[in-house]
FITI-957526 format. One record per residue (C-alpha): z, y, x; residue in three letters. Coordinates in steps of 0.02 Angstrom, whole numbers. Layout:
<recs>
REC, zz, yy, xx, r
REC, Z, Y, X, ala
...
</recs>
This chain:
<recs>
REC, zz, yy, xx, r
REC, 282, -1603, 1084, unk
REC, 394, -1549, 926, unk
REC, 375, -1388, 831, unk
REC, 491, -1255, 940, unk
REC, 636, -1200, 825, unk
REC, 579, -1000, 838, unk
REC, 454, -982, 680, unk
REC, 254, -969, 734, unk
REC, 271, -783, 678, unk
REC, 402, -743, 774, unk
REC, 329, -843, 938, unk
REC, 170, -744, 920, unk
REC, 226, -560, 889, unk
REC, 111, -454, 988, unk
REC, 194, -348, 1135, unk
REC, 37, -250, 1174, unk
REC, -69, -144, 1065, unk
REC, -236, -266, 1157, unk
REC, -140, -421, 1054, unk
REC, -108, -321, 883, unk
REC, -249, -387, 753, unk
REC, -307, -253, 637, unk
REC, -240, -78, 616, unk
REC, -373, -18, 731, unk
REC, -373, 175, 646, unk
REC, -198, 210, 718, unk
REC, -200, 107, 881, unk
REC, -392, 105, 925, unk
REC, -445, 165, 1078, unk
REC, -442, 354, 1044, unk
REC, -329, 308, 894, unk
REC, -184, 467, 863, unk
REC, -48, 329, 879, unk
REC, -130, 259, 1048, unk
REC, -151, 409, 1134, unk
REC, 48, 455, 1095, unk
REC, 82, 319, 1136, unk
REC, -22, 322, 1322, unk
REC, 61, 490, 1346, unk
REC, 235, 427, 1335, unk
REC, 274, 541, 1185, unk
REC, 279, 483, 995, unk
REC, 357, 578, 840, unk
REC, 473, 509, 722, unk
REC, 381, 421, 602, unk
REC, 352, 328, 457, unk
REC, 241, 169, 440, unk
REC, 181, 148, 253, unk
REC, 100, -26, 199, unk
REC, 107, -202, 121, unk
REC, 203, -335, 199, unk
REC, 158, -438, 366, unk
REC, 48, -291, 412, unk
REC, 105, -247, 579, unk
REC, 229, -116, 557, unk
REC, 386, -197, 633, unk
REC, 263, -259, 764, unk
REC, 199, -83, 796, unk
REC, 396, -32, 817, unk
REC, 412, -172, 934, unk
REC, 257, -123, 1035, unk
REC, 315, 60, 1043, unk
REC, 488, 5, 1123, unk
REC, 397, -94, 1257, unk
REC, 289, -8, 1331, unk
REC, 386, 155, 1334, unk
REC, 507, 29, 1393, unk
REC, 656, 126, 1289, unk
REC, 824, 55, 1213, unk
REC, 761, -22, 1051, unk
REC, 889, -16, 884, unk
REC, 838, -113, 720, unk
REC, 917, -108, 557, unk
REC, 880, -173, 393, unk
REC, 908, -38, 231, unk
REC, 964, -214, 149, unk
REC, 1096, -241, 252, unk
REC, 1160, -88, 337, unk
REC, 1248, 83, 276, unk
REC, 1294, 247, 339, unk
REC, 1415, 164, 452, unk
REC, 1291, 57, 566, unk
REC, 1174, 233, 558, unk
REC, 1295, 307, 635, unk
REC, 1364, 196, 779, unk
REC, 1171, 181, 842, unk
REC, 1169, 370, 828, unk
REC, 1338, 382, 935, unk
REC, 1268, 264, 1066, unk
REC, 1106, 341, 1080, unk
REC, 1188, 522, 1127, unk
REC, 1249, 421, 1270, unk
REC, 1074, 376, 1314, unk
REC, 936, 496, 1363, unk
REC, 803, 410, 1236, unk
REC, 799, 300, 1097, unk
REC, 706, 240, 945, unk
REC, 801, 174, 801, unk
REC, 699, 43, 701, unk
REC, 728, 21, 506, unk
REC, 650, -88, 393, unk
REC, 629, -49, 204, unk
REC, 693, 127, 242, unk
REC, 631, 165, 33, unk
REC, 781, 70, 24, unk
REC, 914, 190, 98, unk
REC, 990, 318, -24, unk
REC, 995, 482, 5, unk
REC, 1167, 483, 98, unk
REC, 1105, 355, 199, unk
REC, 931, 455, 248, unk
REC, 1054, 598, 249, unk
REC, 1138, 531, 401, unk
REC, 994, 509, 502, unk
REC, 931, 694, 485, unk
REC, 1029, 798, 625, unk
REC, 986, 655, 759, unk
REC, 813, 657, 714, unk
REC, 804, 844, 725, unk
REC, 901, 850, 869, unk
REC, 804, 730, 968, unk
REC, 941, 619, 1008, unk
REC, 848, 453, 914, unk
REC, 688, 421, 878, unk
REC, 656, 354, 699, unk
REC, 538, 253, 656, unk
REC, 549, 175, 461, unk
REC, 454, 47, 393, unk
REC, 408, 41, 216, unk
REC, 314, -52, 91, unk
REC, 343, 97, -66, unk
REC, 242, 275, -53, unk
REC, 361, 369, 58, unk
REC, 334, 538, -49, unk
REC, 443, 456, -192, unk
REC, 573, 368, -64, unk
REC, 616, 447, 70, unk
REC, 684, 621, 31, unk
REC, 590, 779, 94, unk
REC, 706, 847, 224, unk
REC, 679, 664, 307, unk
REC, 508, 671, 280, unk
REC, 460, 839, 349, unk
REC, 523, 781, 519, unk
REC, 417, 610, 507, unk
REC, 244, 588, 546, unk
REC, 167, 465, 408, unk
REC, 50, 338, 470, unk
REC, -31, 239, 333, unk
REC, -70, 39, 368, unk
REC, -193, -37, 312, unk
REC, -212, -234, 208, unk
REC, -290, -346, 341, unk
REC, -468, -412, 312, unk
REC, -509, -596, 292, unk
REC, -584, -569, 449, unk
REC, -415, -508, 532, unk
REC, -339, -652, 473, unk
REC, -464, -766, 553, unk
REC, -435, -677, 693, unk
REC, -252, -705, 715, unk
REC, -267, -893, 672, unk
REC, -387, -910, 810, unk
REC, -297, -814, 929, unk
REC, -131, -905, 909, unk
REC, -227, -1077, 921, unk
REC, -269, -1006, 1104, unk
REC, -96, -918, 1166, unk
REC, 31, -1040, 1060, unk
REC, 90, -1184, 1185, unk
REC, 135, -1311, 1023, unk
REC, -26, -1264, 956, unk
REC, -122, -1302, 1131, unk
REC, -54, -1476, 1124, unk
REC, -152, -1521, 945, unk
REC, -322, -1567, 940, unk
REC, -364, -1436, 765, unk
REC, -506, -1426, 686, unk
REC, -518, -1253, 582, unk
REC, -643, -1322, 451, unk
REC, -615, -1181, 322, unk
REC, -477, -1048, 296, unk
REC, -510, -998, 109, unk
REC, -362, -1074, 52, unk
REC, -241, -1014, 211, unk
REC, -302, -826, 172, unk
REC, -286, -814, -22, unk
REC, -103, -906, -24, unk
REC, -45, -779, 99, unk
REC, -126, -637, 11, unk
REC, -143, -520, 162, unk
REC, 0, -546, 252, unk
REC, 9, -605, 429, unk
REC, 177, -659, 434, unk
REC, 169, -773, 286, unk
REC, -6, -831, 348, unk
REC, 69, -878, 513, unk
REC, 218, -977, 432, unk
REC, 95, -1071, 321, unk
REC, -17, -1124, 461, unk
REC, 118, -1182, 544, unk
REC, 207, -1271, 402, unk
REC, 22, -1354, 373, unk
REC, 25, -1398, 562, unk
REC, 200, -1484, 550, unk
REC, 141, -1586, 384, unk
REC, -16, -1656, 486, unk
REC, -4, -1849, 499, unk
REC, -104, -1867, 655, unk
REC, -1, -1804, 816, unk
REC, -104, -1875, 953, unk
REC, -284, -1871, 863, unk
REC, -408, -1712, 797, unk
REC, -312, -1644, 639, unk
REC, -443, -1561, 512, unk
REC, -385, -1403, 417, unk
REC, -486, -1380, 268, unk
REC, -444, -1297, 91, unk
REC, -382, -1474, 9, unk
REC, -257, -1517, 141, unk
REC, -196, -1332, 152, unk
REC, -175, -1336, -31, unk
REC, -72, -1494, -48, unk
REC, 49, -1447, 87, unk
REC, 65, -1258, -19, unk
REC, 80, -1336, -186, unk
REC, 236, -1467, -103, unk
REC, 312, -1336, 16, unk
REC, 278, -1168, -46, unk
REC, 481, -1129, -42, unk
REC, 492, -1148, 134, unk
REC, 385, -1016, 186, unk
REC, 412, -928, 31, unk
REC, 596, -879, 113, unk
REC, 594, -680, 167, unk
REC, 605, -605, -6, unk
REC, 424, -580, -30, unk
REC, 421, -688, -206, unk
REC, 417, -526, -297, unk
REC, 243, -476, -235, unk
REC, 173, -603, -337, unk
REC, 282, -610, -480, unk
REC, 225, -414, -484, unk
REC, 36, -463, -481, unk
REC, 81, -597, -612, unk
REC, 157, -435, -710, unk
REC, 15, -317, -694, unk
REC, -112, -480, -725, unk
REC, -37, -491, -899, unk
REC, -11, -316, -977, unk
REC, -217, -314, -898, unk
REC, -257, -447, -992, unk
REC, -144, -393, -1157, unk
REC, -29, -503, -1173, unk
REC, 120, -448, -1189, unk
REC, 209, -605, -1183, unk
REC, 163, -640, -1000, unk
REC, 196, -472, -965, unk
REC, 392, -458, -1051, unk
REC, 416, -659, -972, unk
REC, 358, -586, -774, unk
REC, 481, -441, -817, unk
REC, 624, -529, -864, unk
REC, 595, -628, -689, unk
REC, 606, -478, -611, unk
REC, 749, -406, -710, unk
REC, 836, -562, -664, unk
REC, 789, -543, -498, unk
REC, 890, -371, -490, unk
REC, 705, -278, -430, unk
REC, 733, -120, -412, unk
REC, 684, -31, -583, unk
REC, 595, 107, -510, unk
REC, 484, -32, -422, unk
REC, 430, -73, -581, unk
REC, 415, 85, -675, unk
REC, 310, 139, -542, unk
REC, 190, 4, -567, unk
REC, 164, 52, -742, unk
REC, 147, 238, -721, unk
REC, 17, 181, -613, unk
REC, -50, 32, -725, unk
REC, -42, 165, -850, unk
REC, -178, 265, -784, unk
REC, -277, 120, -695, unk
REC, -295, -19, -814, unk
REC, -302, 107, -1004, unk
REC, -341, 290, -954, unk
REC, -435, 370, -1078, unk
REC, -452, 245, -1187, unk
REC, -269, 276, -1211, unk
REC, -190, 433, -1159, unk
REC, -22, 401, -1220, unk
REC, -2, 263, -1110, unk
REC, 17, 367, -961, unk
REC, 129, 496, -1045, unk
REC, 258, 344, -1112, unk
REC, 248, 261, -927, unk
REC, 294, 421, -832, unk
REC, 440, 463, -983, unk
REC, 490, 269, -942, unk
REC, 526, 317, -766, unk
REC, 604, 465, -772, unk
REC, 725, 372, -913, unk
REC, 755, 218, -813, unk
REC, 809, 328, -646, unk
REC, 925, 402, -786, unk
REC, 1016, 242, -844, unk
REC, 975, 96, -737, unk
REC, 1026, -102, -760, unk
REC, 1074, -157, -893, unk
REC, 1004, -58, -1011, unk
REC, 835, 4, -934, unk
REC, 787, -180, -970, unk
REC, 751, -130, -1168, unk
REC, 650, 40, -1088, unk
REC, 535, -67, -970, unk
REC, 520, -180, -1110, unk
REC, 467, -54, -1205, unk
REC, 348, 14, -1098, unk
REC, 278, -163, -1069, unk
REC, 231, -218, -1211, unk
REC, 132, -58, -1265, unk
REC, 36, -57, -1109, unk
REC, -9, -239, -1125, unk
REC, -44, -214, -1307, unk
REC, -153, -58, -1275, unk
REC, -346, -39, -1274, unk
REC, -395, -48, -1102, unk
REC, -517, 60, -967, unk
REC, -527, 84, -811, unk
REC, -669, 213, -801, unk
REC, -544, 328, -720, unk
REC, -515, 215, -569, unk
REC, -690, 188, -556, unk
REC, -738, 362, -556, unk
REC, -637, 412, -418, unk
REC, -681, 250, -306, unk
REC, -884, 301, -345, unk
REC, -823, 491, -308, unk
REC, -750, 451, -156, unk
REC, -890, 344, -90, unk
REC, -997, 481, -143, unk
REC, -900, 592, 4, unk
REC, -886, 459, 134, unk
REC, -1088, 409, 121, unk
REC, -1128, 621, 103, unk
REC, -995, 694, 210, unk
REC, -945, 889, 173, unk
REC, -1088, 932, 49, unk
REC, -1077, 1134, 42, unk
REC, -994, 1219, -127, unk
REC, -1138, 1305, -247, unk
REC, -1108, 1499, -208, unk
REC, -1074, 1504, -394, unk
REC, -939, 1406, -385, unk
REC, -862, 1472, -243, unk
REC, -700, 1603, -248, unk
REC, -742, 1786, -177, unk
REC, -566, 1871, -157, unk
REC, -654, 2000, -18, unk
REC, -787, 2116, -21, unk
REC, -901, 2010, 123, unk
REC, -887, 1854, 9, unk
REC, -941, 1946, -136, unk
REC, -1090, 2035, -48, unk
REC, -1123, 1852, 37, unk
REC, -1142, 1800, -165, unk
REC, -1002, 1705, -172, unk
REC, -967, 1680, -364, unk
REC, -1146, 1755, -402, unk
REC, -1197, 1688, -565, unk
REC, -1037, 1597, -608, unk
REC, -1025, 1566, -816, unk
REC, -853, 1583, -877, unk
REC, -849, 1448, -1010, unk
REC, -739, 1513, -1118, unk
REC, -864, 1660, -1161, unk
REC, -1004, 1533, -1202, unk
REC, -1014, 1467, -1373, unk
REC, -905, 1294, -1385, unk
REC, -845, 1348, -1236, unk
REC, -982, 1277, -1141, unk
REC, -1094, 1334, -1021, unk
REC, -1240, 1231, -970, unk
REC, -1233, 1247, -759, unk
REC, -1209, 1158, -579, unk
REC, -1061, 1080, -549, unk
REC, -1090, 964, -404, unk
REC, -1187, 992, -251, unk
REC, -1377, 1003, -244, unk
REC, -1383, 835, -140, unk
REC, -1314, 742, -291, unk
REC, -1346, 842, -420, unk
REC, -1349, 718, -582, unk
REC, -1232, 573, -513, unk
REC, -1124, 497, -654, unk
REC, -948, 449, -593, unk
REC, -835, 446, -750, unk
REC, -926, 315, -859, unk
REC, -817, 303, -1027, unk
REC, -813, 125, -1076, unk
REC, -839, 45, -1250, unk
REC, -672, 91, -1331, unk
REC, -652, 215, -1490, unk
REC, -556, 368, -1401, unk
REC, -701, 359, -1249, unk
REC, -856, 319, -1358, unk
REC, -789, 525, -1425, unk
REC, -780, 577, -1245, unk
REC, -958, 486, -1232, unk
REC, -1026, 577, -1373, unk
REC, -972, 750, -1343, unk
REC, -1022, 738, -1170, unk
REC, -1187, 688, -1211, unk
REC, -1205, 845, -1337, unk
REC, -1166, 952, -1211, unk
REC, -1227, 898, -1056, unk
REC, -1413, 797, -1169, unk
REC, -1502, 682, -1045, unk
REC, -1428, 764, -877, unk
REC, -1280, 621, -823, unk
REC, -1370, 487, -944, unk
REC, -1221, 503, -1075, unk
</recs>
């Protein structure tokens, strides 16, 4: 039996939320999305994630099982004028939902155009997007939009989907497969289902044994990649890693892996607000403290390259680039946060210290609310040795400065004022 001409991905796009792997927070049973869904009655929306996550598939689910006229259009390809002929048809319908892909892509006239019919009712919107929707899609669009964040699929996901589409694929029936290890399937597609999918498959056509058992192990998987990798590399995803590649470098201070991973980018024509964004963030993830410049000449990079744009944003990013790679590096800020935020999931709502409560009424302040705050400005140093965290983890350390001149200061004068308390 020959490989069918429809891609793998495309043969095994779930139509049910029972056959969608992963995503189980937003269509779980009980899940906000699921019950809308049940009930007939979902908002506009955005879906925010990485690629080959689910969120066209979501769209897709949505449309058939409501059983509702179903519009799709790419931000790549389509303008104002295509918004609007799916807007005119749908006022000639009684409901619809209007699909777009890479909706960070639309500019504002084109979001513009979508705003009355969404507020009216007359389509239902739901945009996919890979890029933090606060920064891309403009307010006015966004009020009217209910956000659902997506989440990266586990390794275990991933299993999960292979094995599954062994089971309900017909071409995939007819071979004997073996699924001796999956290490090297998972990593190359770095989270993404769709790419996953076309891999396996691509692996499956390059098998030399089409009536016998066919082993899939890392080796094999990797040979095929290594030979192949443009032919599943083919929906525009290249840029993913060519980012990684970027961020990898300035991490690792080179600047001369960063400024060559840039100029494939630049080439490219990536958008240069993808890119400044990744620094502003780099900025603050990768030096922090150890740095603090870093973050203030990332977001001024930004703002400037929204300013002027191709050609000549290419000398700001460079710019930018090369000091960031060429910085002393910490992340002690990113770790603080992850520890902090661990700290609430594993403790749950841990009650404010009265003293550090606010008591704007009279009941708060005769329930001692504020009681024994000390305003440390009217200490000495401006410093007052007291509680900040709740009883439960009174003591935890989450900002750890790391071994770098500007935080070994930090270090010290945190450790004068605070003596043996957080272990400075």
């Amino acid at each position: 039996m020959n490989s069918p001409a429809v891609p793998l991905a495309e043969r095994m796009r779930p139509s049910t939320l029972q056959d969608l792997v992963g995503q189980e927070h937003l269509t779980g049973n009980g899940s906000i999305l699921r019950t809308s869904i049940n009930n007939g009655v979902i908002p506009s929306m955005i879906l925010w994630g990485p690629p080959g996550v689910g969120k066209t598939t979501i769209a897709n689910i949505i449309a058939h099982t409501l059983n509702v006229p179903f519009y799709q259009l790419s931000a790549i390809s389509s303008g104002v004028k295509d918004v609007r002929e799916v807007i005119e048809s749908a006022k000639q319908q009684e409901r619809v939902i209007l699909f777009i892909d890479e909706i960070h892509r639309f500019n504002k006239g084109q979001q513009d155009a979508l705003l009355g019919a969404v507020e009216k009712g007359i389509i239902t919107l739901i945009g996919a997007t890979t890029e933090n929707p606060s920064f891309e899609v403009n307010s006015a669009l966004l009020s009217r939009c209910q956000v659902y964040v997506l989440k990266a699929l586990t390794s275990d996901d991933l299993v999960a989907l292979l094995k599954q589409v062994m089971v309900k694929d017909e071409w995939l029936r007819s071979k004997q497969i073996e699924l001796l290890e999956t290490e090297a399937l998972i990593n190359i597609s770095g989270g993404d289902a769709r790419k996953l999918l076309n891999l396996f498959e691509l692996v499956m056509q390059s098998a030399n044994n089409p009536t016998g058992p066919i082993e899939i192990n890392d080796r094999f998987v990797m040979s095929v990649a290594q030979k192949k990798i443009a032919l599943y590399d083919k929906t525009g995803e290249q840029h993913y890693d060519i980012i990684s590649a970027f961020i990898k470098s300035m991490r690792g201070s080179d600047p001369n892996g960063a400024v060559y991973w840039l100029a494939r980018m630049i080439e490219a024509g990536e958008d240069v607000k993808f890119i400044a964004r990744r620094m502003v963030i780099f900025a603050s993830e990768d030096v922090g403290n150890a740095n603090a410049n870093a973050l203030l000449l990332a977001n001024a990079t930004f703002e400037a390259v929204n300013k002027i744009g191709y050609p000549e944003s290419r000398i700001i990013l460079s710019q930018c680039a090369t000091y960031l790679a060429s910085s002393v590096k910490s992340n002690a800020s990113y770790e603080a946060i992850n520890k902090a935020l661990a700290a609430v999931s594993q403790h749950g709502d841990l009650p404010v210290p009265l003293h550090l409560r606010n008591a704007p009424t009279k009941l708060m302040k005769n329930l001692d609310y504020g009681k024994d705050y000390k305003y440390a400005h009217a200490y000495e140093g401006n410093f007052a040795d007291q509680e900040y965290l709740p009883e439960k983890i009174s003591g935890t350390r989450f900002y750890d400065p790391q071994q770098n001149a500007r935080e070994l200061e930090l270090r010290k004068y945190l450790k004068e004022k605070w003596g043996e308390k957080y272990g400075y």
